[in-house]
Backbone as CSV, one residue per row, in Angstrom:
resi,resn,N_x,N_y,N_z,CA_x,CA_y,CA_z,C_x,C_y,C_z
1,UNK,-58.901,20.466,-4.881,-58.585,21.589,-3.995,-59.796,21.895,-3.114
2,UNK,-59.546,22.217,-2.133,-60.393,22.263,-0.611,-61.164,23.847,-1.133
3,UNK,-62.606,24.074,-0.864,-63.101,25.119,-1.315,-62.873,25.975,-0.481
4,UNK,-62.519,27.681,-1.039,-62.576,28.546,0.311,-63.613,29.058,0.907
5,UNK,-63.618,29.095,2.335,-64.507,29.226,3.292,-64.351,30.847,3.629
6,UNK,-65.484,31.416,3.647,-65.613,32.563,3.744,-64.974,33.186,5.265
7,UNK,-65.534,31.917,6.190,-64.988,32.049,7.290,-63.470,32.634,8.046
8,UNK,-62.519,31.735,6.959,-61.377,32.157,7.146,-60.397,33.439,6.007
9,UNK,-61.318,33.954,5.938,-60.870,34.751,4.918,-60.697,36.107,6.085
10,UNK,-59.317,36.526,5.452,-58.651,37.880,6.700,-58.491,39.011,6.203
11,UNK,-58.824,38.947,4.463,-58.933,40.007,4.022,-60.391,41.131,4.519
12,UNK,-60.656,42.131,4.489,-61.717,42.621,5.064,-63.172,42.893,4.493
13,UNK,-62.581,43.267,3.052,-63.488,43.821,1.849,-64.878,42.003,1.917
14,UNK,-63.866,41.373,1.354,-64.062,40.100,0.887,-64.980,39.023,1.965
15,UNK,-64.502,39.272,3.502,-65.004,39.216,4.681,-66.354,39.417,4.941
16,UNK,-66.410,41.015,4.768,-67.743,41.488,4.934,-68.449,41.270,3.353
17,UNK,-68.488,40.377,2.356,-69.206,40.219,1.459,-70.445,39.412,2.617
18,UNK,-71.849,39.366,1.588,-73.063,38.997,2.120,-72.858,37.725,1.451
19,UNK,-73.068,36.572,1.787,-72.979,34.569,1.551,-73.207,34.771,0.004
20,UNK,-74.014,35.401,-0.640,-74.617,35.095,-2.631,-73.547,36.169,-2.916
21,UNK,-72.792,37.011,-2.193,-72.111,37.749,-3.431,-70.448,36.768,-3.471
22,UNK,-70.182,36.208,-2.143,-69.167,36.150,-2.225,-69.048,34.514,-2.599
23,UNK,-70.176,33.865,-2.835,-70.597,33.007,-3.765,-70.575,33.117,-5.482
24,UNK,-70.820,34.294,-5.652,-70.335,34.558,-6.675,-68.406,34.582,-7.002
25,UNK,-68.130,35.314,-6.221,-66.368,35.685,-6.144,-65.607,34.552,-6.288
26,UNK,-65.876,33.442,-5.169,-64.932,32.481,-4.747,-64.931,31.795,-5.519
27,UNK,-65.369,31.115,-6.757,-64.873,30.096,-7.740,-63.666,30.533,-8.460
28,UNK,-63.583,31.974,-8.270,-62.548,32.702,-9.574,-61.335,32.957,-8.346
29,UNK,-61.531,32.922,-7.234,-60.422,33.742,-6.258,-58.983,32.288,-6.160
30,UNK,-57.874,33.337,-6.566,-56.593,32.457,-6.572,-56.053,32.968,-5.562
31,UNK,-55.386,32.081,-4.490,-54.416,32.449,-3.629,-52.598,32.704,-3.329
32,UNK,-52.153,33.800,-3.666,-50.836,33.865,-4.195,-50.180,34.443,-3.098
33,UNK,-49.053,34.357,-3.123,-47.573,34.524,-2.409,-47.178,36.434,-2.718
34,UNK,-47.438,36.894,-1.945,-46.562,38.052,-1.742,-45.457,38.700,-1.143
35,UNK,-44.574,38.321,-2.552,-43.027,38.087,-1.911,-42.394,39.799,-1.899
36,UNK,-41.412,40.190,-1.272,-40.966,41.645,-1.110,-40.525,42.438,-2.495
37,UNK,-40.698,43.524,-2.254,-40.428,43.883,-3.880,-41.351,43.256,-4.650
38,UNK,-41.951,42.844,-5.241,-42.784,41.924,-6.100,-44.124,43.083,-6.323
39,UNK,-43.498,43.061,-8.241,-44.507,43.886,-8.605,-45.956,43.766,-8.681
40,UNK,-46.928,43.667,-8.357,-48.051,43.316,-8.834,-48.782,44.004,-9.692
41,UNK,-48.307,45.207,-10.358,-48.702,45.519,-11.671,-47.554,47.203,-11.896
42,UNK,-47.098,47.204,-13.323,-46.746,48.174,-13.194,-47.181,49.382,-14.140
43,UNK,-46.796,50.682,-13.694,-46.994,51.570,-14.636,-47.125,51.610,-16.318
44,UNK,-48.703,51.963,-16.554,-48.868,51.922,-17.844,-48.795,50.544,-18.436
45,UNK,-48.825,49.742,-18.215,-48.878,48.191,-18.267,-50.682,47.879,-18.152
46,UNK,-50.850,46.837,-18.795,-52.319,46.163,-18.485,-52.289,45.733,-16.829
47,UNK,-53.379,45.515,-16.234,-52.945,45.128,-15.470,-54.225,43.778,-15.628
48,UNK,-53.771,43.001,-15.023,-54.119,41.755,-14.988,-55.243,41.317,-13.888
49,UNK,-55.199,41.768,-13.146,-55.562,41.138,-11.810,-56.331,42.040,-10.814
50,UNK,-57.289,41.571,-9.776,-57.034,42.838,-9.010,-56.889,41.277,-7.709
51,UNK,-56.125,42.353,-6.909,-55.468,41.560,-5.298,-55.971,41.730,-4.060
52,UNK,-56.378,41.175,-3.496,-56.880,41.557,-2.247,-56.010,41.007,-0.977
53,UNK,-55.099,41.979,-0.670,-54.459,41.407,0.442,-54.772,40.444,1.741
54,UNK,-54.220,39.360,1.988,-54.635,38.959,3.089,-54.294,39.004,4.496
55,UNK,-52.666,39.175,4.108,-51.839,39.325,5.284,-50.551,40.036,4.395
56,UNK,-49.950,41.086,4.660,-48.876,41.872,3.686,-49.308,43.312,3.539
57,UNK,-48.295,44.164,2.816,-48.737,45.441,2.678,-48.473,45.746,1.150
58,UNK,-49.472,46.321,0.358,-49.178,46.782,-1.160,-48.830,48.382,-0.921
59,UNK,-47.270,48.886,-1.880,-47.672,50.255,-1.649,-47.824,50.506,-3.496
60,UNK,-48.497,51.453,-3.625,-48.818,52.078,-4.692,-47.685,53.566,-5.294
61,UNK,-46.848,53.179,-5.830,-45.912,54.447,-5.771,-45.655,54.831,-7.104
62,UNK,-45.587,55.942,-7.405,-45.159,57.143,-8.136,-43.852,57.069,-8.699
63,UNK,-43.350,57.033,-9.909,-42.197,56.954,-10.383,-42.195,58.743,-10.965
64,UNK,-41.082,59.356,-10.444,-40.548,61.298,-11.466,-39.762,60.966,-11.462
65,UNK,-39.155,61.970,-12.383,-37.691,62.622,-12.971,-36.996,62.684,-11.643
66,UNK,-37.568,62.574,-10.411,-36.932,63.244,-8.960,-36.997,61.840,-8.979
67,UNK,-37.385,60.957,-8.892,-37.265,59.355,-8.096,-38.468,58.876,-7.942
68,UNK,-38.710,58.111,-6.877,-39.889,57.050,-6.952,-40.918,57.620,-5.586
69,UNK,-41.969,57.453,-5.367,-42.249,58.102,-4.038,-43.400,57.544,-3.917
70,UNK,-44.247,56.479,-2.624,-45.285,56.295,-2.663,-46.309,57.336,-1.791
71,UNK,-47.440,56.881,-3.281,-48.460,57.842,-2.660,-50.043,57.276,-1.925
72,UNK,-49.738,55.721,-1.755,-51.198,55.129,-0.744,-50.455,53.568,-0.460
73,UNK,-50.787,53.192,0.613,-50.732,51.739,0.529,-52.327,51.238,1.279
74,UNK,-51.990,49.693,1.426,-53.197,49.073,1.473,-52.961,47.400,1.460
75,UNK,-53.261,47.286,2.877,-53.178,45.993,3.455,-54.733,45.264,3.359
76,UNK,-54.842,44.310,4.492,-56.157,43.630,4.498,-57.517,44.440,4.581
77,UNK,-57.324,45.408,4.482,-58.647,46.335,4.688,-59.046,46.582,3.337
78,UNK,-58.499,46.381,2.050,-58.635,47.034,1.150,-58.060,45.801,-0.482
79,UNK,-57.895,46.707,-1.426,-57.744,45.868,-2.865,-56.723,46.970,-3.385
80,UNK,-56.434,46.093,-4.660,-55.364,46.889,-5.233,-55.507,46.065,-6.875
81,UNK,-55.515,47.480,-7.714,-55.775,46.995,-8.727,-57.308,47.968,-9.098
82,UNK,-57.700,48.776,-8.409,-58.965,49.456,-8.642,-59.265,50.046,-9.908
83,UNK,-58.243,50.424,-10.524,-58.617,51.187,-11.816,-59.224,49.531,-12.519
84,UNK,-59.058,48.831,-12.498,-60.094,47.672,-13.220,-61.991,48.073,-12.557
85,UNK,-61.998,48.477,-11.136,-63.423,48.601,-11.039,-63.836,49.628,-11.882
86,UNK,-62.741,50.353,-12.161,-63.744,52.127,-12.695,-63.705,51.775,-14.435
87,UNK,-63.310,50.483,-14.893,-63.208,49.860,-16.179,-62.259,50.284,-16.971
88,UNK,-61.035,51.004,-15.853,-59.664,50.911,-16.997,-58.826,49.761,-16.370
89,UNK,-58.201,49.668,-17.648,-56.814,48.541,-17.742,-55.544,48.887,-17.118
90,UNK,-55.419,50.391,-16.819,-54.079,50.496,-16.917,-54.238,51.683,-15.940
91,UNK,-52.970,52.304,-15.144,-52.772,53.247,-14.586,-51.503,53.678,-14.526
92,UNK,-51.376,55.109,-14.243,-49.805,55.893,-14.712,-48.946,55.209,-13.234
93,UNK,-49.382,54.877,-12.422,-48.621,53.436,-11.003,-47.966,52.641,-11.344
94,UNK,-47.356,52.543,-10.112,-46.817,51.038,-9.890,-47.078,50.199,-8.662
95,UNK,-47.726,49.593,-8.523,-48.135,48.282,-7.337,-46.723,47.643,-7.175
96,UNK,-46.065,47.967,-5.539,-45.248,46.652,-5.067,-45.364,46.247,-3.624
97,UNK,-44.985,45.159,-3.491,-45.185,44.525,-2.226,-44.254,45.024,-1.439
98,UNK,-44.901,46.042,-0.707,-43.984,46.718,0.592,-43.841,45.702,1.873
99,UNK,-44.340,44.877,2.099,-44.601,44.107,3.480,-44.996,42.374,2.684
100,UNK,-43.930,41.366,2.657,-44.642,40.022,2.105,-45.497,39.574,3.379
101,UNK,-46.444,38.609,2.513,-47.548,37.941,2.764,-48.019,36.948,1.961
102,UNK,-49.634,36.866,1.991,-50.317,36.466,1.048,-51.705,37.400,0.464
103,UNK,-52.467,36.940,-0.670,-53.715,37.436,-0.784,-54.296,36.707,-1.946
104,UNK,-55.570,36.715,-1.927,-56.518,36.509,-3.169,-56.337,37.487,-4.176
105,UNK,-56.707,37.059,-5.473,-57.098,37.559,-6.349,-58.036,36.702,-7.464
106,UNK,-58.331,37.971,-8.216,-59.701,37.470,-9.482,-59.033,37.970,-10.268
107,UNK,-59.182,37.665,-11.719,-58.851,38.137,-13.032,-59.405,39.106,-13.511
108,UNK,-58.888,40.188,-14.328,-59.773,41.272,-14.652,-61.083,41.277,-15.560
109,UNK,-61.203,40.092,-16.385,-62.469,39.539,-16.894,-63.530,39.163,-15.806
110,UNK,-63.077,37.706,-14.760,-64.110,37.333,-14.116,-64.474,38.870,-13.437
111,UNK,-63.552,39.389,-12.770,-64.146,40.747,-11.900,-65.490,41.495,-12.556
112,UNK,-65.183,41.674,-13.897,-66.444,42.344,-14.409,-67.519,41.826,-14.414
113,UNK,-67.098,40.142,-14.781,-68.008,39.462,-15.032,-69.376,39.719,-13.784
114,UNK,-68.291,39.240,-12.757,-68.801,39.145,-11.536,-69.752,40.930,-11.068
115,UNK,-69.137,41.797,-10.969,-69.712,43.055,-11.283,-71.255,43.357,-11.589
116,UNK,-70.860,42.727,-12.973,-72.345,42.819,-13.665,-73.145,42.101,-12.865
117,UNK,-73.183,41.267,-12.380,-73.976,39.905,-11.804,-74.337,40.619,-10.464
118,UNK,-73.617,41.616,-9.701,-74.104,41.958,-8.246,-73.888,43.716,-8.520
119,UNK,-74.670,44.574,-7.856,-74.402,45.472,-8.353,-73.869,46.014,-6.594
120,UNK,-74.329,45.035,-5.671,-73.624,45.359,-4.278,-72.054,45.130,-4.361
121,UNK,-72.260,44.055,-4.943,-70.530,43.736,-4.510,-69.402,45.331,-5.743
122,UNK,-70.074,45.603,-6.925,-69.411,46.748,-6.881,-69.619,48.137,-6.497
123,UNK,-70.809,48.277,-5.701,-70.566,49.602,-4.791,-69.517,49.269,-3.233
124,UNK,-69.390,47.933,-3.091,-68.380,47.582,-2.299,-66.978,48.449,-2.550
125,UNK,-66.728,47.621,-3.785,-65.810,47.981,-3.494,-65.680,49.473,-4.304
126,UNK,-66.428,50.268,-4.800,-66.367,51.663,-5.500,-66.266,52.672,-4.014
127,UNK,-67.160,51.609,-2.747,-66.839,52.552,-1.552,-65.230,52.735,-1.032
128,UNK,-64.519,51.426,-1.335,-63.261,51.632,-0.761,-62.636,52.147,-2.182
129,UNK,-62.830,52.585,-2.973,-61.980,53.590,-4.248,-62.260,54.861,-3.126
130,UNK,-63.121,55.424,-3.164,-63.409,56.636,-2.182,-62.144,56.447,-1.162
131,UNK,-62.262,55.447,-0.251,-61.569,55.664,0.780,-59.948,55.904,0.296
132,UNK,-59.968,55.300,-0.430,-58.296,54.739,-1.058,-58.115,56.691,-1.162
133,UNK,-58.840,56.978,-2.342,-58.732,58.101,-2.359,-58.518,59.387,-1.509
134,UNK,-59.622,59.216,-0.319,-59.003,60.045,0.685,-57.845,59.833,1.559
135,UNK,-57.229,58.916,0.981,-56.063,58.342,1.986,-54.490,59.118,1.133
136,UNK,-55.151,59.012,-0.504,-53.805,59.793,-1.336,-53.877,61.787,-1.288
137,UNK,-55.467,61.834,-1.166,-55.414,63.366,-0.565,-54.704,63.429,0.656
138,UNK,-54.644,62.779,2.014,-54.616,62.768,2.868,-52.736,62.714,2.961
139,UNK,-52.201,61.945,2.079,-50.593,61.828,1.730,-50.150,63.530,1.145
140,UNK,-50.921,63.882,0.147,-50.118,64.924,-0.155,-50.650,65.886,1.011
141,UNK,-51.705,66.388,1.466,-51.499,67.318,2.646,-50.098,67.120,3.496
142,UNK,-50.124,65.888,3.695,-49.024,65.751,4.462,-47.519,65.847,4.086
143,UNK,-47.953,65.864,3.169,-45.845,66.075,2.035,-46.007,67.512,2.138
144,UNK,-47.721,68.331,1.742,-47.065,69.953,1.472,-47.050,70.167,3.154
145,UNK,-47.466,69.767,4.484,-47.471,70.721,5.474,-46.816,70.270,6.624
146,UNK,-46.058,69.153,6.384,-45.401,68.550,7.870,-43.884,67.749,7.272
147,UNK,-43.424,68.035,8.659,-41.585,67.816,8.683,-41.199,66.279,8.231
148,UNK,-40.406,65.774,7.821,-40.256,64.497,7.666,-40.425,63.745,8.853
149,UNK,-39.726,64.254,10.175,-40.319,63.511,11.428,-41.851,63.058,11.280
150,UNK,-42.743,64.094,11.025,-44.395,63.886,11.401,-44.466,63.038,10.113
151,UNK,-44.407,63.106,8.489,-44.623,62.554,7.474,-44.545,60.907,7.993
152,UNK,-42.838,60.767,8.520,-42.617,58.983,8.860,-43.157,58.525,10.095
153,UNK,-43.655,59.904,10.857,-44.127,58.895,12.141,-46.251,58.484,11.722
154,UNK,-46.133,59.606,10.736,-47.498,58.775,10.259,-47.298,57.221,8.935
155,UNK,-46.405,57.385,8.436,-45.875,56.398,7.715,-45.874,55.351,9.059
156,UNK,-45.167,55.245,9.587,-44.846,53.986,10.410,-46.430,53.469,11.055
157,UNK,-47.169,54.716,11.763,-48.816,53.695,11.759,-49.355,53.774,10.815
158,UNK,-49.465,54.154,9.529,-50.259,53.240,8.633,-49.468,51.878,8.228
159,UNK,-48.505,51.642,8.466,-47.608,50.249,8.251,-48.135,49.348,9.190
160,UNK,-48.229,50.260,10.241,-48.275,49.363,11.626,-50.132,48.806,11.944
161,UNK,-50.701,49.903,11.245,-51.926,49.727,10.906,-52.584,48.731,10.208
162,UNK,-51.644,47.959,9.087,-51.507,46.651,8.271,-51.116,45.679,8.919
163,UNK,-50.214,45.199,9.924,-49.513,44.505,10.664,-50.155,43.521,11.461
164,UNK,-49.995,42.738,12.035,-50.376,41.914,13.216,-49.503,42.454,14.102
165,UNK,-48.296,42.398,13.966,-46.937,42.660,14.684,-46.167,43.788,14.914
166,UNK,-45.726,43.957,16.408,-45.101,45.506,16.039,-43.299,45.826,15.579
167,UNK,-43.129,44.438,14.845,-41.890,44.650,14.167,-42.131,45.140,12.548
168,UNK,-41.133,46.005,12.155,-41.709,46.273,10.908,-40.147,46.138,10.293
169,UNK,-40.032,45.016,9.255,-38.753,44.843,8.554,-38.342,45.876,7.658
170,UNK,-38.041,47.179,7.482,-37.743,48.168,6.740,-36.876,49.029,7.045
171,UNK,-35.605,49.191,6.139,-34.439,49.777,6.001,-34.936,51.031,5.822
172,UNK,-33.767,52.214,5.517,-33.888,53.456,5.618,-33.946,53.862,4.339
173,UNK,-33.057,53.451,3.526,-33.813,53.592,2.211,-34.751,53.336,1.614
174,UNK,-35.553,52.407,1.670,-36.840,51.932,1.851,-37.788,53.232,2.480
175,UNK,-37.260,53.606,3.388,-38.253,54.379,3.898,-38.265,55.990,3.056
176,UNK,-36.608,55.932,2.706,-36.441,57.499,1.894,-36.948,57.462,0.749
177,UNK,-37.787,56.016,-0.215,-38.328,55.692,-1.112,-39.754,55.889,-1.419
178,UNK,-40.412,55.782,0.103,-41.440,55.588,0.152,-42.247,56.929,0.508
179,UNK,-41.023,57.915,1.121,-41.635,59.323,1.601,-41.351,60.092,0.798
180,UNK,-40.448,59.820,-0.548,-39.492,60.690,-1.363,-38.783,61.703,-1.148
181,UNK,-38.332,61.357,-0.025,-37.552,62.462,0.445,-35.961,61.530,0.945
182,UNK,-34.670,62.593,1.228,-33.096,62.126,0.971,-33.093,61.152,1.973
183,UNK,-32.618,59.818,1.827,-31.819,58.986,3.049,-31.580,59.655,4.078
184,UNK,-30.437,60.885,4.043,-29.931,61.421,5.038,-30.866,61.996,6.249
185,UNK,-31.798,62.444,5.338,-32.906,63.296,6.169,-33.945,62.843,6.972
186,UNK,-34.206,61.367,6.336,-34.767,59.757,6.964,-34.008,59.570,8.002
187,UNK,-32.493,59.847,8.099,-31.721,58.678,8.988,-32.281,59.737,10.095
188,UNK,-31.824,60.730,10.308,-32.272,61.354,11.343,-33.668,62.058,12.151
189,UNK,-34.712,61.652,11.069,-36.217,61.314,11.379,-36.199,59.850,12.302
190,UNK,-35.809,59.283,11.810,-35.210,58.079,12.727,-35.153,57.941,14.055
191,UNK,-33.653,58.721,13.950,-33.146,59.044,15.041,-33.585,59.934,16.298
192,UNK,-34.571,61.319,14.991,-35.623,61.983,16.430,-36.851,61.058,17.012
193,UNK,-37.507,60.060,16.123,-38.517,59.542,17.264,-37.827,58.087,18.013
194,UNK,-36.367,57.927,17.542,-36.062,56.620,18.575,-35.865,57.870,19.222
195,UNK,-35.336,58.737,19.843,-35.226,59.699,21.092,-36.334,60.215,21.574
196,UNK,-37.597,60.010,21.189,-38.596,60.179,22.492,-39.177,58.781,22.563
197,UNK,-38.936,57.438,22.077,-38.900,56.572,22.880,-40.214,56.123,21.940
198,UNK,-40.217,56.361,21.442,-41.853,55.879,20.274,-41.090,54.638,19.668
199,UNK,-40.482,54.734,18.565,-39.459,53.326,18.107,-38.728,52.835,18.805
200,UNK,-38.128,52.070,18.519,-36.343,51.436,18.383,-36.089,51.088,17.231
201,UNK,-35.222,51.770,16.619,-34.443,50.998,15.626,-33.221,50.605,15.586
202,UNK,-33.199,49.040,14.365,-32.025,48.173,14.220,-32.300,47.997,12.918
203,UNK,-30.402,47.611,12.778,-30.296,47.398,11.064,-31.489,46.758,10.730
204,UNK,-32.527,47.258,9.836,-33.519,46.810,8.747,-34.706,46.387,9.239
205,UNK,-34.549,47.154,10.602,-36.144,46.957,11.162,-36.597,48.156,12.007
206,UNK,-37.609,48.311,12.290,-38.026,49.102,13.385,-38.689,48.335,13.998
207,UNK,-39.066,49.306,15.410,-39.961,48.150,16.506,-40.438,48.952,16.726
208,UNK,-41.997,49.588,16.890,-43.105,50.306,17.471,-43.097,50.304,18.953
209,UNK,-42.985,51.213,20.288,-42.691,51.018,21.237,-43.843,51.824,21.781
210,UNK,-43.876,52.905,21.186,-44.918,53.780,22.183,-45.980,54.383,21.500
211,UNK,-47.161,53.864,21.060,-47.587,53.839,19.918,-48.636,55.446,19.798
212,UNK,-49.092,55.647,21.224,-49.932,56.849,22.111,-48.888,58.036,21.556
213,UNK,-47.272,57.994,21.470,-46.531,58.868,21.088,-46.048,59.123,20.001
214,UNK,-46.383,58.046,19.301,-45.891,58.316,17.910,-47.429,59.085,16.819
215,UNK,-48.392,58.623,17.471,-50.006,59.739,17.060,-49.494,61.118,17.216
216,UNK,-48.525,61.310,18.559,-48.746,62.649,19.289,-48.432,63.385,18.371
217,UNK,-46.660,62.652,17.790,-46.311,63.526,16.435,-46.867,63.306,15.447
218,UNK,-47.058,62.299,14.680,-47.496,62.754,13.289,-48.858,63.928,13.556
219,UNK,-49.478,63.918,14.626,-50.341,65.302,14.617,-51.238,64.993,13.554
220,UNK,-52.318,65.812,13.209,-53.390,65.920,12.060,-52.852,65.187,10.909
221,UNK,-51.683,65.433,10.320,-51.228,64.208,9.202,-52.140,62.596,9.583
222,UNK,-52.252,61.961,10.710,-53.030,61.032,10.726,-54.497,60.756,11.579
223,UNK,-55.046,59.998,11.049,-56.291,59.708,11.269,-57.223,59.889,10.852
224,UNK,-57.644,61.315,10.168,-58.454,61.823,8.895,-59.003,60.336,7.980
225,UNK,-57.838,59.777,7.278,-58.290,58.849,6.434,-58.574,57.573,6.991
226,UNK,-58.489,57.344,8.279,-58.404,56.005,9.004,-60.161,56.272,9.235
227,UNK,-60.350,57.472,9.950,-61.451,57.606,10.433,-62.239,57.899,9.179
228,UNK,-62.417,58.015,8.184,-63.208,58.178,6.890,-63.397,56.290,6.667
229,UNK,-62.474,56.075,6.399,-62.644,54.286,6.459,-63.215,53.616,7.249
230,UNK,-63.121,53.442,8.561,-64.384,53.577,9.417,-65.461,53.736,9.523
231,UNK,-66.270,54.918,8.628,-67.224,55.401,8.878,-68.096,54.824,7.958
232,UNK,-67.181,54.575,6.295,-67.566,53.978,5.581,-67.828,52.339,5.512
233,UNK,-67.262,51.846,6.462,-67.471,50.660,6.488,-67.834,50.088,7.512
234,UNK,-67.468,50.642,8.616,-68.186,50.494,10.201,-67.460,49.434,10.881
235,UNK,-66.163,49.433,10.342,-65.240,48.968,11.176,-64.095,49.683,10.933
236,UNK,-63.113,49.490,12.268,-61.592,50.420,11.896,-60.280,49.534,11.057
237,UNK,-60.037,50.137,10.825,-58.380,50.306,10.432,-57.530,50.178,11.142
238,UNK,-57.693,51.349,11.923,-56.501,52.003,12.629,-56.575,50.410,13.787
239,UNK,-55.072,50.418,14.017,-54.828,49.299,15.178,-55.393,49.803,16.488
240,UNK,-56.142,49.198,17.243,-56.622,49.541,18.857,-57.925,50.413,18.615
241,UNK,-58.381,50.759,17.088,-59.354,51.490,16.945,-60.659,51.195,16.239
């Protein structure tokens, strides 16, 4: 097997490693298929692995008595699987592949291993736990203080924020899954930003159209955590930013 080259690596974390740390990483890094739905670890379960997206979106969601509801996702900018850096096994989550792709991963042994051996490569990534974190504060502000319109039109750029592309394959239930809030009330969040011309939507997709207008609404709900990620790492997130 052909060794991986740091060069082409699109994940971001992993990217910006310095040549000896990520010399360390790459003997252990496996490259896997991230197919839709596809759990990559679930609630209260060991978890195995941690993932580093390369191209795809992980969302991290919340199972209640009310239903399922995600509360962070995290594309190429980021990892999944963090409660292994802070040295637990397990978390009350569930990891699934909101967006297929691909990504690396390490095993939860070598990771430590590796850990111990650089103490940069885990303030690396202990900096993006921070960020991750202000991104799930940054979700519930937005569940207690804004309409489902503003909630999904910040949902749709952090999706779109993961993306290369401004098609995004996702149904409406899917989306009433991911905001935890009713289908019904989705369909017509929908329906208010395809009417100022920000989307288009079609059966099981949306298309990003006006992207300057869809910021306008989600309002303060976004950017807070885009721009914290940024600052911390000194590159953006946010698409065009």
């Amino acid at each position: 097997m052909a060794q991986l080259q740091q060069s082409v690596i699109r994940n971001r974390l992993l990217a910006s490693l310095s040549p000896d740390d990520f010399a360390l990483v790459q003997p252990h890094l496996e490259t896997v298929t991230l197919e839709l739905r596809q759990h990559l670890f679930r609630a209260d379960q060991k978890i195995s692995h941690v993932t580093f997206p390369e191209r795809g979106i992980a969302s991290i969601v919340a199972d209640t008595a009310e239903g399922r509801f995600e509360v962070g996702m995290v594309g190429s900018e980021g990892v999944v699987g963090t409660a292994l850096v802070l040295g637990i096994d397990r978390t009350p989550h569930t990891c699934m592949v909101q967006a297929e792709g691909e990504a690396l991963r390490i095993g939860a042994g070598e990771l430590q291993a590796v850990m111990e051996q650089s103490p940069t490569l885990r303030a690396l990534l202990l900096r993006f736990v921070h960020t991750f974190i202000v991104q799930v504060s940054q979700t519930a502000y937005a569940n207690a203080g804004y309409s489902v319109e503003e909630r999904l039109a910040r949902w749709l750029l952090m999706t779109h924020d993961r993306l290369d592309h401004d098609d995004m394959p996702i149904t409406h239930e899917f989306m009433s899954i991911m905001l935890g809030s009713r289908r019904p009330g989705v369909t017509i969040a929908v329906q208010t930003l395809e009417g100022t011309g920000a989307i288009r939507a079609t059966r099981g997709n949306i298309t990003l159209r006006d992207r300057q207008k869809l910021e306008q609404i989600a309002g303060q709900s976004y950017g807070f955590a885009e721009k914290e990620y940024s600052n911390v790492f000194q590159f953006p997130i946010k698409r065009g930013g």
